[in-house]
C-alpha positions in Angstrom: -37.2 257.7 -71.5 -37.8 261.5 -71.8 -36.1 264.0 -69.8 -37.8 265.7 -67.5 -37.2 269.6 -67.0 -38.0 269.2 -62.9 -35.3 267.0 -61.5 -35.2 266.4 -57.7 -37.1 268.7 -55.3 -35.4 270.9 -52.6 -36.6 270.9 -49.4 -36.8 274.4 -48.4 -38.7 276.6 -45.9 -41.9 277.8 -47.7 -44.4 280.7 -47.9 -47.6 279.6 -48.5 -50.0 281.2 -50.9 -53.3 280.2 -52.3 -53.8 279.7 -55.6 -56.9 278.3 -58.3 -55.8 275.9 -61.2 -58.3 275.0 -64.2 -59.2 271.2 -63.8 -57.3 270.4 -67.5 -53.8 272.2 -65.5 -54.6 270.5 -62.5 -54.4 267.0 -64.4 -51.7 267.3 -66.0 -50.3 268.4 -63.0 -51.2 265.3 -61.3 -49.9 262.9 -64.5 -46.7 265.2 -64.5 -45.8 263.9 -60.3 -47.1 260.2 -61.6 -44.0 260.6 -64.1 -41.3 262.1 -62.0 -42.7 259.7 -59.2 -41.8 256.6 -61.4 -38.5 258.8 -62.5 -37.3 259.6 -59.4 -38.7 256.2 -57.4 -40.6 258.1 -54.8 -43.8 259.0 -54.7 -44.2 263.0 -55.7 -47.1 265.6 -53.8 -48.1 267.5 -57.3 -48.5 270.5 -54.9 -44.8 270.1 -54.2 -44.5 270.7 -58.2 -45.5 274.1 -58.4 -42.8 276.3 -57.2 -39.8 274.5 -58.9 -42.0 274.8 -62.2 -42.7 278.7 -61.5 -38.9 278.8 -60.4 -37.8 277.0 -63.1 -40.2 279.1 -66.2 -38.7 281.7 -64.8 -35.0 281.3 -64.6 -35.2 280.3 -68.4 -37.3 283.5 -69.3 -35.0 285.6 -70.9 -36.7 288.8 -71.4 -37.4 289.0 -67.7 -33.9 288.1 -66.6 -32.9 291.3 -68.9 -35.8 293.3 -67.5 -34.5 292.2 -63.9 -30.9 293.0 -63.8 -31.9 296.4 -65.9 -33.9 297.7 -63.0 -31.3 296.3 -60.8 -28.6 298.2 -62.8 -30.7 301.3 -62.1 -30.9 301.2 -58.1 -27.1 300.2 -57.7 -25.1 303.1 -57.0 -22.1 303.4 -59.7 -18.7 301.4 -58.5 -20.7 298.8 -56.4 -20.5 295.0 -56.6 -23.0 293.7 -58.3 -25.7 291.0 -56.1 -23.9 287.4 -55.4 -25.4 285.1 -58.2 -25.3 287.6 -61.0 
């Protein structure tokens, strides 16, 4: 069985936003809920899929994490506490 990078879904108060997927994308994001779905034993919206994915691309992208807390750096006066989570 292969390991999934999505694991269960939080259910969290979202902002909705409209976006267009190329069919090939859109299919794969269909088989990619089919799989979790027979993971996780629930049936999985492929909708619902899309913000832990973009959440999740980019929590592992280390050059914008850098780029991120560098601009951060920049508008936090000197002797501050840094941003719970950081």
């Amino acid at each position: 069985m292969a390991k999934l990078k999505l694991g269960p879904l939080e259910d969290d108060k979202p902002v909705k936003i409209s976006v267009e997927l190329p069919a090939a994308l859109h299919r794969d994001l269909i088989a990619y809920a089919e799989i979790l779905g027979r993971e996780s034993g629930q049936a999985v919206d492929p909708a619902k899929l899309v913000a832990p994915m973009i959440a999740r691309f980019m929590a592992t992208d280390r050059g914008f994490a850098k780029m991120r807390h560098a601009a951060r750096s920049r508008l936090q006066p000197a002797g501050s506490a840094p941003p719970r989570g950081e």
